[in-house]
C-alpha positions as protocol buffer text, in pm:
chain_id: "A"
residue {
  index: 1
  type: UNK
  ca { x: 0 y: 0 z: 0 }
}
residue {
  index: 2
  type: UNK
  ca { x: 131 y: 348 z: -56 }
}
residue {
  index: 3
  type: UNK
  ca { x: 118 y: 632 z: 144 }
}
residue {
  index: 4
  type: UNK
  ca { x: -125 y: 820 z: -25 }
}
residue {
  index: 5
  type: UNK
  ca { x: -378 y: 487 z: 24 }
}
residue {
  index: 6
  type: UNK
  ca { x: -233 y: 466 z: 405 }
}
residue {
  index: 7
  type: UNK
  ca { x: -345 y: 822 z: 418 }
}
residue {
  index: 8
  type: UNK
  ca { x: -656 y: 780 z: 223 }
}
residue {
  index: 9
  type: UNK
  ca { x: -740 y: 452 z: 455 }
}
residue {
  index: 10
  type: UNK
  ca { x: -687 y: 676 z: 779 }
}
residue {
  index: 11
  type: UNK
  ca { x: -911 y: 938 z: 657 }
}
residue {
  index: 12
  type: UNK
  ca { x: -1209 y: 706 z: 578 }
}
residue {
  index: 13
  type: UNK
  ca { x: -1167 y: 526 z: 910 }
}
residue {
  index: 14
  type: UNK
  ca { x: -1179 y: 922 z: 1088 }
}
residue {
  index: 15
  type: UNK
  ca { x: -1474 y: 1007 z: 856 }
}
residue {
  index: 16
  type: UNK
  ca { x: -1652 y: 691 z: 993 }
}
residue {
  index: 17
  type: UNK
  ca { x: -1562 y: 726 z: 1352 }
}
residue {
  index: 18
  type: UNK
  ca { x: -1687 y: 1100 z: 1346 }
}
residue {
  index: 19
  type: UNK
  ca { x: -1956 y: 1035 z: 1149 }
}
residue {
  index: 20
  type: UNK
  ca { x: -2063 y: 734 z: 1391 }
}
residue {
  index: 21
  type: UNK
  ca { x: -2043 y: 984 z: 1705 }
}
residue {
  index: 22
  type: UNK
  ca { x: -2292 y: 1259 z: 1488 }
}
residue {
  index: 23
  type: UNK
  ca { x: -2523 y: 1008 z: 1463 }
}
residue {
  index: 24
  type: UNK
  ca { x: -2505 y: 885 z: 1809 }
}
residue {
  index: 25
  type: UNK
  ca { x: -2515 y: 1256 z: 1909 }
}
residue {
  index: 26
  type: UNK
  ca { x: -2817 y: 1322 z: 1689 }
}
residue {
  index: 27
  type: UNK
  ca { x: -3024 y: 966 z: 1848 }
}
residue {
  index: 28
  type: UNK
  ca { x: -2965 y: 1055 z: 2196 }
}
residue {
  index: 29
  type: UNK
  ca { x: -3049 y: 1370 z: 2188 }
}
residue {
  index: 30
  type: UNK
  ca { x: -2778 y: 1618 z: 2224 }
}
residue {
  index: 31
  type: UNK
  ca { x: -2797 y: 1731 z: 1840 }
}
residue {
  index: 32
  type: UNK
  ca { x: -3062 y: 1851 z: 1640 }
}
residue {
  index: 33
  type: UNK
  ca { x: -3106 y: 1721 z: 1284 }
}
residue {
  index: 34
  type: UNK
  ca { x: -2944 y: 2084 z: 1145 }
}
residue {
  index: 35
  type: UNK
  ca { x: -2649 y: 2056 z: 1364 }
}
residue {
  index: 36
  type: UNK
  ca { x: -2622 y: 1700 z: 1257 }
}
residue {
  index: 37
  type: UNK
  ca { x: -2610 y: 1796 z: 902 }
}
residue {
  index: 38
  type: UNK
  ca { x: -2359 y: 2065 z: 962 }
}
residue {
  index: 39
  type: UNK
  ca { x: -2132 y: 1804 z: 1134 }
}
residue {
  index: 40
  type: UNK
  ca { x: -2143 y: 1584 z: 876 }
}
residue {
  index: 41
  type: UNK
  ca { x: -2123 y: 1792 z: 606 }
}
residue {
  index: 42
  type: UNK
  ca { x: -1792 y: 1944 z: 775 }
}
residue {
  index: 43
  type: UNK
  ca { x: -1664 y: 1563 z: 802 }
}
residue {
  index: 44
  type: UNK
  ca { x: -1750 y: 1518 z: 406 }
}
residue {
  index: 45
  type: UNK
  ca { x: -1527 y: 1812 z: 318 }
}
residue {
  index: 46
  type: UNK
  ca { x: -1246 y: 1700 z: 516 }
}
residue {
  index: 47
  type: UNK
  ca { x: -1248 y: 1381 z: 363 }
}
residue {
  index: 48
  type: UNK
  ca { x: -1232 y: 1566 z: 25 }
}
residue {
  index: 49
  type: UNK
  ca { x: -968 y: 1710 z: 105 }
}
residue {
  index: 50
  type: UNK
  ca { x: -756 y: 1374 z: 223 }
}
residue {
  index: 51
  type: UNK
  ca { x: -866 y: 1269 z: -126 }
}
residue {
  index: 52
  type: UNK
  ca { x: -737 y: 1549 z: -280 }
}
């Protein structure tokens, strides 16, 4: 694997750990379904970025 998949790997595994804790956020309560959005969307760019 190269670095630039090792990198890409890591990213995808942080997008779905932080995307995981907006969602349990969002079903217990502590987050509306805006804020969610925001989160995620905010997660989504960063991973476009690793990509990039």
């Amino acid at each position: 694997m190269t670095d630039d998949e090792t990198d890409l790997a890591a990213a995808v595994d942080r997008f779905l750990e932080e995307a995981d804790a907006a969602f349990d956020q969002y079903e217990q309560g502590y987050a509306d379904a805006d804020a969610t959005v925001s989160v995620l969307r905010s997660h989504v760019d960063d991973l476009r970025d690793a990509r990039e």
